[in-house]
N, C-alpha and C positions, 0 to 999 in steps of 0.2 A: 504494500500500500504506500503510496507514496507521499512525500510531504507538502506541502503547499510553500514554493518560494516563488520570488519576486524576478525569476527568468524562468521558472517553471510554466506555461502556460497548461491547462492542462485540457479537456477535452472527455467530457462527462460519458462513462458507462452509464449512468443512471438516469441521462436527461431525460424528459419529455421530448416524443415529435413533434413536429409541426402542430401546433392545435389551429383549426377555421372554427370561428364561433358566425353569429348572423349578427345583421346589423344590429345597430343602435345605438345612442349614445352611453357611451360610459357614466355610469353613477359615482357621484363623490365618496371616497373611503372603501373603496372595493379594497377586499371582498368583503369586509364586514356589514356594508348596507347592502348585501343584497337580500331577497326575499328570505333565502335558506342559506348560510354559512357555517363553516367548523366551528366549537367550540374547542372541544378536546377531546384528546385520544386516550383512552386505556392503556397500558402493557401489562401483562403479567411475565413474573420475571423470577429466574434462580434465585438472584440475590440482589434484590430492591434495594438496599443500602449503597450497595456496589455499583447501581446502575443508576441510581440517583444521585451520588458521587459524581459520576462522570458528565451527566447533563449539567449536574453544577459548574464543573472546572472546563466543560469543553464548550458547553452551549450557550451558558450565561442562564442556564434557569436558576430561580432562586427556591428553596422548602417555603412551601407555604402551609406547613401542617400535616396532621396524621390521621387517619380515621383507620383504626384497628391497624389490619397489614397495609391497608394504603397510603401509600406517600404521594402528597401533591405537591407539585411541582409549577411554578408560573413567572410572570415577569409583569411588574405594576401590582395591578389588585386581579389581575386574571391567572384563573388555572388554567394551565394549559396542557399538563399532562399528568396521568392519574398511574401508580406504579404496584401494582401490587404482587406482593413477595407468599414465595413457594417453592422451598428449597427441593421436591419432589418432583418439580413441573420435567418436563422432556423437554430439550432441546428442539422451538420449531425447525420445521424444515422449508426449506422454498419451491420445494414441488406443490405446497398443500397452500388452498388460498389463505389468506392472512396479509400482513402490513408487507407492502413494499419502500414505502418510506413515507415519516410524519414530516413536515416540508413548516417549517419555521421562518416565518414572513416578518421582518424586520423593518420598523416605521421609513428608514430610508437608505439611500446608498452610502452615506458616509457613517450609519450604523454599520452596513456591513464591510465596509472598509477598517473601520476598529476591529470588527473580528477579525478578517483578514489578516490583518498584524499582526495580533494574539495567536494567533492561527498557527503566522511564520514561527513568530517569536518564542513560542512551547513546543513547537517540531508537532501540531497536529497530525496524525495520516489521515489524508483525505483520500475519496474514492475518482473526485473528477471535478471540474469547475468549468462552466458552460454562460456564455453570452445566449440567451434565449432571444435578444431583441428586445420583448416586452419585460424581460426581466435577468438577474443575472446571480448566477446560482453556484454552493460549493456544494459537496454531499458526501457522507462519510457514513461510519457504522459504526454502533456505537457495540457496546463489550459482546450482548449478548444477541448479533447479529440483525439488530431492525437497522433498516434505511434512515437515515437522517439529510434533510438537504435545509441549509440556511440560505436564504435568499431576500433581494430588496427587490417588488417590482418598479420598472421606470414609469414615468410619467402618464397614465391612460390615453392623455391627449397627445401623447407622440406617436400611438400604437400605427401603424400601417394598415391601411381597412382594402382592398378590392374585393367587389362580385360577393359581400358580406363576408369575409373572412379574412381576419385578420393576421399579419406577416410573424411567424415566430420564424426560428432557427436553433440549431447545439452545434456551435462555433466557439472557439477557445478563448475562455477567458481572458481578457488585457489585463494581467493581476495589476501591471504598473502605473496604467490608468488608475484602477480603480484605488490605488492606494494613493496617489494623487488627491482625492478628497479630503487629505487628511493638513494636505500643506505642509509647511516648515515648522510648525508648532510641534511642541512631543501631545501627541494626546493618545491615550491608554482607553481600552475595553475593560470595563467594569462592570460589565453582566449585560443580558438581555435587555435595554430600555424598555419601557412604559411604552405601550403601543406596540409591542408586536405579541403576534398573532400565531396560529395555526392556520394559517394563509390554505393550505389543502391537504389533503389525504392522498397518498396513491395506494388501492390495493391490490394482491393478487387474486385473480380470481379461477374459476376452471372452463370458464365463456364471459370474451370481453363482451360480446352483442348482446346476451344472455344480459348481463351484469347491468348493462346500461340500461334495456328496456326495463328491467325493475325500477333503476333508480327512475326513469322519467314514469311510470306508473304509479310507485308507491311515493314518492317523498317529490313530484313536479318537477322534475329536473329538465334540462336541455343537454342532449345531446348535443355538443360541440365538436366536436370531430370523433370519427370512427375512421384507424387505419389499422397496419399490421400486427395483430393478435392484441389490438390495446381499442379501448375509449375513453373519452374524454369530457366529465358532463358538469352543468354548471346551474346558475339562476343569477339571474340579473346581470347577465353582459361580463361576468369576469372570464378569463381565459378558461380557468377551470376551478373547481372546488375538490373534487373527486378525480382521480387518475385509475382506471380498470387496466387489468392487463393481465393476459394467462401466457404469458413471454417462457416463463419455467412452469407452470402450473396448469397448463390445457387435459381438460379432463377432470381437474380433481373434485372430489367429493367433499363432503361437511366435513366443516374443520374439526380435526380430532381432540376430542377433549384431555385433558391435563399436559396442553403443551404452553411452553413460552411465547410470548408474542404478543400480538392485538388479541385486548380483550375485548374493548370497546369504540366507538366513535361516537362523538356527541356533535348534534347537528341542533344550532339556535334558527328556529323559525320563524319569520313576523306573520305565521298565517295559522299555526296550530290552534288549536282549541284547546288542548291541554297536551301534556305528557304524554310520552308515548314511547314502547319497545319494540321494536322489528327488527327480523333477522331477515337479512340479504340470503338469497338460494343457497348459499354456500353455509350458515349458520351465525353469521358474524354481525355481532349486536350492532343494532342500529341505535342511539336512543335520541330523541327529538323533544326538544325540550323549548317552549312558547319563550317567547322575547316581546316586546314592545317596541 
């Protein structure tokens, strides 16, 4: 795995394809104002302390408290990931659906330009670092094999539109650039800031087509791009919320009980009538929970 330096450009296994969404104008604070957005992710995990450790010193999340084996984990007054420990659990696997990576949305680019540096400066291994165009992304793994990707999107109103679809790309990071944001001042990463987010989910599934038409059936989603073994589905004009993809996992069945991994996804609605639990085809909690 390699490390992230400042001649290193690197050239993401784990990016996102091209996503095409349909027109319209972009909404202020995407993704958080759109109709349906992520709140937070579950994990279940060997050893919670261990793995909570690590989003502290690598990610910038900060403890925000215990509920029994559960450790929450956030940045500001938001939880943004829920950890709970079972030193019994199996080791997931990536043939079987579950998380392919929780994608940590950063208020801005000179946010993620302070990581970047922390990044260099602690010899992180990263998996890959990718210019999307609309956004620009590092991704890594964290001890007990989920995906992790940090990212700032650019501007909505710079986004690229033709024939309703909007221009991405996974082109290699300008790390030089991007730590350019920082100037000639020394200035240090001191955790996740106030405002970031759980920008999207990507998960595995064992039918991307399959995966999608639930998400646009059960929970109103839009399909944004469907390509090669992957979809991509959203609400309210962000590129994406949700990432599907059976890349290593075509075929598989419910996800098997007493393994590591996604426990959970929590999805805030401005349309629910109340609380709500659903399992995706594959068995993987959905839970949807009302907003204002």
């Amino acid at each position: 795995m390699p490390f992230l330096t400042r001649r290193n450009l690197l050239s993401s296994a784990l990016a996102a394809p091209v996503v095409a969404l349909g027109g319209g104008t972009q909404a202020a604070g995407l993704p958080m104002s759109a109709p349906v957005a992520v709140g937070r992710v579950g994990l279940r995990a060997q050893d919670a302390e261990g793995l909570a450790d690590w989003y502290q010193a690598n990610v910038g999340l900060r403890r925000m408290g215990t509920d029994g084996a559960v450790i929450r984990m956030g940045a500001g007054s938001r939880v943004l990931l829920e950890i709970l420990g079972d030193p019994a659990l199996r080791r997931d696997s990536t043939a079987e659906a579950g998380l392919y990576h929780t994608a940590f949305l950063l208020p801005s680019r000179k946010a993620l330009a302070l990581w970047a540096s922390y990044a260099i400066d602690r010899q992180i291994p990263v998996d890959g670092a990718s210019d999307h165009l609309v956004s620009e992304a590092i991704y890594l793994t964290d001890p007990e094999g989920n995906g992790v990707e940090i990212y700032a999107d650019r501007d909505a109103a710079g986004w690229q539109w033709s024939a309703g679809q909007v221009a991405m790309g996974t082109e290699a990071l300008d790390v030089e650039n991007l730590l350019g944001e920082l100037g000639l001042t020394p200035q240090f990463w001191t955790g996740a800031p106030d405002g970031t987010v759980v920008g999207h989910v990507h998960l595995r599934v064992g039918d991307a087509a399959q995966a999608a038409q639930w998400w646009n059936d059960a929970l109103g989603f839009q399909t944004v791009r469907a390509r090669g073994g992957a979809a991509f589905v959203s609400t309210g004009g962000y590129h994406h919320h949700v990432g599907l993809n059976h890349w290593q996992s075509e075929g598989a069945g419910n996800r098997p009980a007493g393994h590591t991994g996604l426990a959970h996804v929590e999805l805030l609605s401005r349309n629910a009538p109340a609380a709500q639990v659903l399992q995706d085809p594959w068995g993987t909690e959905i839970r949807l929970v009302p907003v204002a």
